[in-house]
C-alpha positions as CSV (number, residue, x, y, z in Angstrom):
1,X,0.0,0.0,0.0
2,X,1.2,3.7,-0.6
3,X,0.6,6.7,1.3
4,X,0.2,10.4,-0.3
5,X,1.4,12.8,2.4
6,X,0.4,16.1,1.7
7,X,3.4,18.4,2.5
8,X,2.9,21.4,0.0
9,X,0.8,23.5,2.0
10,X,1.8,27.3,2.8
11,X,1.9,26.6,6.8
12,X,0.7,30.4,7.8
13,X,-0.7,29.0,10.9
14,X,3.7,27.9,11.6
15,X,5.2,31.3,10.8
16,X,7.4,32.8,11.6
17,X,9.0,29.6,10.7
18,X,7.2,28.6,7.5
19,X,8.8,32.1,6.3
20,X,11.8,30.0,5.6
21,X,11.3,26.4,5.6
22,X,8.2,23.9,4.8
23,X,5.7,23.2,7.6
24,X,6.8,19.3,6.5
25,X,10.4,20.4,8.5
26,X,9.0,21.8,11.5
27,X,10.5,19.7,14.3
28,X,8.7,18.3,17.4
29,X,11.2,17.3,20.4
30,X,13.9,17.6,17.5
31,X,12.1,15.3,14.9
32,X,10.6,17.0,11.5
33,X,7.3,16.2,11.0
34,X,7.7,14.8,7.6
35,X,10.2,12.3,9.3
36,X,7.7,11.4,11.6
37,X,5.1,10.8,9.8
38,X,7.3,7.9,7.1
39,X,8.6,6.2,10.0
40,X,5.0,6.2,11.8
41,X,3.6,5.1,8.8
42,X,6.3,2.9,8.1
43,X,5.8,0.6,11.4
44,X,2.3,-0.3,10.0
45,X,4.2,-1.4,7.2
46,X,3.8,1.3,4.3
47,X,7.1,1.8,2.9
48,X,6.2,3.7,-0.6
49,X,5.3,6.9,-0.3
50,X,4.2,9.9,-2.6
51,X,5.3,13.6,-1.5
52,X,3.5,16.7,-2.9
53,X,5.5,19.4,-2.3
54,X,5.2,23.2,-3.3
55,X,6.2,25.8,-0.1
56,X,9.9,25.4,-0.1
57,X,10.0,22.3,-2.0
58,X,13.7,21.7,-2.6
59,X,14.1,22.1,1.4
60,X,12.0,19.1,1.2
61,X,14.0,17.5,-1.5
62,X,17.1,17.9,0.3
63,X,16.2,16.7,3.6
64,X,14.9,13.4,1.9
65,X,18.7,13.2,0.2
66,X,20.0,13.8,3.6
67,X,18.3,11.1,5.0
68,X,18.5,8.1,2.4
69,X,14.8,9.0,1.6
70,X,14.7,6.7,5.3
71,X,14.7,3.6,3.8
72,X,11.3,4.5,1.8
73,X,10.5,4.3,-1.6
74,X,9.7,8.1,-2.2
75,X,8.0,9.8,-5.3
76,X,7.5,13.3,-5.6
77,X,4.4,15.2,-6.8
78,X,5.8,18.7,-7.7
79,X,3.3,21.2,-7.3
80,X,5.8,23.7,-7.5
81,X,3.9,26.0,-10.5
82,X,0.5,26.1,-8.7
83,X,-0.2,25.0,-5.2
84,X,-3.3,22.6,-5.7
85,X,-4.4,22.2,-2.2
86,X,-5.4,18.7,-1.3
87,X,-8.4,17.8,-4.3
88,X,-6.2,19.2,-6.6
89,X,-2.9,17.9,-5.4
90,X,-4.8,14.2,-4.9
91,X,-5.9,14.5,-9.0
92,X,-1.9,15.7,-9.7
93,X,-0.5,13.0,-7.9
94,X,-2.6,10.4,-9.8
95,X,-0.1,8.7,-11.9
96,X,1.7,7.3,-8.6
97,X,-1.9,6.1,-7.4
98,X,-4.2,5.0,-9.9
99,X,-3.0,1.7,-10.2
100,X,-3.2,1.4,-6.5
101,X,-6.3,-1.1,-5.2
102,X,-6.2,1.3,-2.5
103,X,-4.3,3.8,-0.5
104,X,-3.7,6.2,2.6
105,X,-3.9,9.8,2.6
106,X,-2.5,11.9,5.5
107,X,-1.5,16.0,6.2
108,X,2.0,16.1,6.7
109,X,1.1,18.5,10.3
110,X,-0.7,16.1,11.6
111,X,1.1,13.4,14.5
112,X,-1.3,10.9,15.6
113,X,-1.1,7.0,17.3
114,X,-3.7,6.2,15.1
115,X,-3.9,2.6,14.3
116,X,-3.3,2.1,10.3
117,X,-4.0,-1.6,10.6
118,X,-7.0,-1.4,12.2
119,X,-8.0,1.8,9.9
120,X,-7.5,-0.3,6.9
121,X,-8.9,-3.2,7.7
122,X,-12.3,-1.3,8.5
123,X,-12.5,0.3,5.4
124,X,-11.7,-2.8,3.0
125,X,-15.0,-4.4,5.6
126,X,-17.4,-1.8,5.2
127,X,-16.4,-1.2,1.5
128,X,-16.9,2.6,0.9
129,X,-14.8,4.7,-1.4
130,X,-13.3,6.6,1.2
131,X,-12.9,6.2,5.1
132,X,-12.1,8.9,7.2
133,X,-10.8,9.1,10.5
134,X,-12.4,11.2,12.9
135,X,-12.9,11.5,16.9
136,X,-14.9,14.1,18.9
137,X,-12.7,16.7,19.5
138,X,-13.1,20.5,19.8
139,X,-12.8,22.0,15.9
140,X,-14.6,24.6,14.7
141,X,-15.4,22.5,11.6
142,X,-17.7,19.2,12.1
143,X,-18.6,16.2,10.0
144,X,-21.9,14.8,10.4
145,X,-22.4,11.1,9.9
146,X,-25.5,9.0,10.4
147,X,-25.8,5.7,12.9
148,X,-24.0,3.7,10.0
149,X,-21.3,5.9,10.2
150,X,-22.1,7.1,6.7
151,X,-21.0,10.6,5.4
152,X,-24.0,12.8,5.3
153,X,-23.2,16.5,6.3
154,X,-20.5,19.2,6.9
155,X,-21.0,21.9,9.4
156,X,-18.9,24.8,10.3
157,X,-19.3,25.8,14.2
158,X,-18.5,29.8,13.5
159,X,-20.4,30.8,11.2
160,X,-23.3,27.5,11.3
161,X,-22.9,27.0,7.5
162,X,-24.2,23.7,6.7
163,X,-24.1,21.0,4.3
164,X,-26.8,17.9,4.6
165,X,-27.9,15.1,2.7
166,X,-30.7,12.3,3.3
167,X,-33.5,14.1,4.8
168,X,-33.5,15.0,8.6
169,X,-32.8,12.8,11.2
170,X,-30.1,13.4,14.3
171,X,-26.4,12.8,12.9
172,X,-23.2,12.8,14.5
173,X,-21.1,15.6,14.6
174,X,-16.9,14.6,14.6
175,X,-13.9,16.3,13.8
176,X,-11.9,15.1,10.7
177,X,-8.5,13.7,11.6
178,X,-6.4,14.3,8.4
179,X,-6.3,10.7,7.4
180,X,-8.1,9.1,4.6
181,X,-8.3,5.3,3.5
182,X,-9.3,5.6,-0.2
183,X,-10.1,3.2,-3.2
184,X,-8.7,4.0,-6.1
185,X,-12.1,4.2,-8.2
186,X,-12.4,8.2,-6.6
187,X,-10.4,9.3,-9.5
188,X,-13.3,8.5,-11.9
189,X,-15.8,10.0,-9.7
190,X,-13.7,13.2,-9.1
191,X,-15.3,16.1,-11.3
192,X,-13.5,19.1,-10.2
193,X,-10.1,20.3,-12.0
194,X,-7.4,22.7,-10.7
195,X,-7.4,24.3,-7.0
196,X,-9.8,22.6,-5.0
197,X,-10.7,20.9,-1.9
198,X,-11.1,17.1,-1.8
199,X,-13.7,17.4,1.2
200,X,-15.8,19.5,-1.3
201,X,-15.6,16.5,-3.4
202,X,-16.3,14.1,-0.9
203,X,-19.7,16.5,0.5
204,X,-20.7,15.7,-3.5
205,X,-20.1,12.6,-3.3
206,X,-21.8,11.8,-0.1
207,X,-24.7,11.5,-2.4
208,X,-24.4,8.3,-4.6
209,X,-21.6,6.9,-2.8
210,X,-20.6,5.4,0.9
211,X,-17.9,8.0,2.4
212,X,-17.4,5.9,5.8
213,X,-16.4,7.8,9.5
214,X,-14.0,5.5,11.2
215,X,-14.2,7.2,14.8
216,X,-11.7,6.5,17.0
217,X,-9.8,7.8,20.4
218,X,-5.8,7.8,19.4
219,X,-4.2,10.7,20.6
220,X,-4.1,13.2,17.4
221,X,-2.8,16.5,17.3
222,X,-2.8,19.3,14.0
223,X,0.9,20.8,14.3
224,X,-0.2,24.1,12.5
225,X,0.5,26.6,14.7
226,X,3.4,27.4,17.4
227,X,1.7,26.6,20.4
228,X,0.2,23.3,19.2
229,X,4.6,21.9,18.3
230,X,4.2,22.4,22.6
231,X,1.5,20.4,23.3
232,X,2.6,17.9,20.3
233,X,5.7,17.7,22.7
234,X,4.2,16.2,25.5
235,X,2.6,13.4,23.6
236,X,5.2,12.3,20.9
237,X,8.9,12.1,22.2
């Protein structure tokens, strides 16, 4: 199985860091995250992996070369003209994945003890076209799932902009966890092009096809702004 890790993001949330450097090479107790998240992902047994990269890609690019790409088999989606964000960048990195039964999907700021295995093995069971982690955790953006634990709505806390589906009954509200499980059939359902956001994609798609929550309780944190690298320190050494 591969794993796209999305590293080509801008990182505002990180500056004055991301000024200079990727978010992907922010360190947590002296580890970058990048680095973090190949070997985490690579003690569940993934060892190919695709990289977009954009923000101070050739940082990127040399830290990989620093490292002996850790062991990984690494490709590299360069976004460097045009920063896709993550529908566009998932469509731009097709070649590495379309020939993939299935794959993993995770931000490249996020650190979690989330268990791949288990992830994986819940999503080839219920046999939807995309599984999503997600717990119930403070974030001003929810997503609302059924009692099957099927996709059916988006809400955003701030501003109580919603998205639903199905009719109305009482659905769950979680927090997305930056990790996807996804078959590789999305990329003939995908109908957006260019700059675009894959969860807009998945709100359409939430219609005709199963986009499965897989809730769980592993620690998780979203490494996207100073203060959050301190409380990432106490949990991942």
């Amino acid at each position: 199985m591969k794993a796209l890790l999305f590293a080509a993001g801008m990182g505002t949330r990180l500056k004055p860091f991301t000024d200079h450097h990727p978010k992907a090479l922010a360190q947590v107790n002296g580890v970058a995250l990048l680095e973090r998240n190949i070997k985490y992902l690579q003690s569940y047994g993934i060892n190919d992996f695709v990289i977009n990269i954009h923000h101070f890609g050739g940082q990127i690019l040399a830290f990989l070369a620093e490292h002996d790409y850790f062991g990984a088999n690494i490709e590299i989606s360069n976004e460097s003209e045009e920063l896709l964000e993550t529908g566009g960048g998932l469509v731009f990195a097709k070649r590495f994945l379309e020939n993939e039964k299935t794959f993993i999907i995770m931000n490249v700021d996020i650190l979690t003890d989330l268990n791949i295995t288990n992830f994986v093995k819940i999503h080839e069971l219920k046999g939807g076209l995309v599984t999503l982690a997600v717990s119930d955790r403070d974030s001003s953006r929810k997503l609302m799932f059924n009692d099957k634990m099927y996709l059916k709505g988006w809400r955003n806390l701030t501003t109580n902009k919603k998205t639903v589906v199905g009719g109305i009954f009482k659905l769950r509200e979680l927090a997305f966890s930056g990790v996807h499980c996804v078959n590789a059939d999305l990329f003939n359902k995908i109908t957006r092009t260019g700059k675009f956001s894959i969860m807009d994609e998945y709100l359409d798609l939430m219609k005709e096809d199963l986009i499965i929550g897989y809730q769980h309780t592993s620690n998780l944190i979203d490494v996207g702004r100073p203060e959050s690298i301190l409380e990432a320190e106490k949990l991942f050494k």
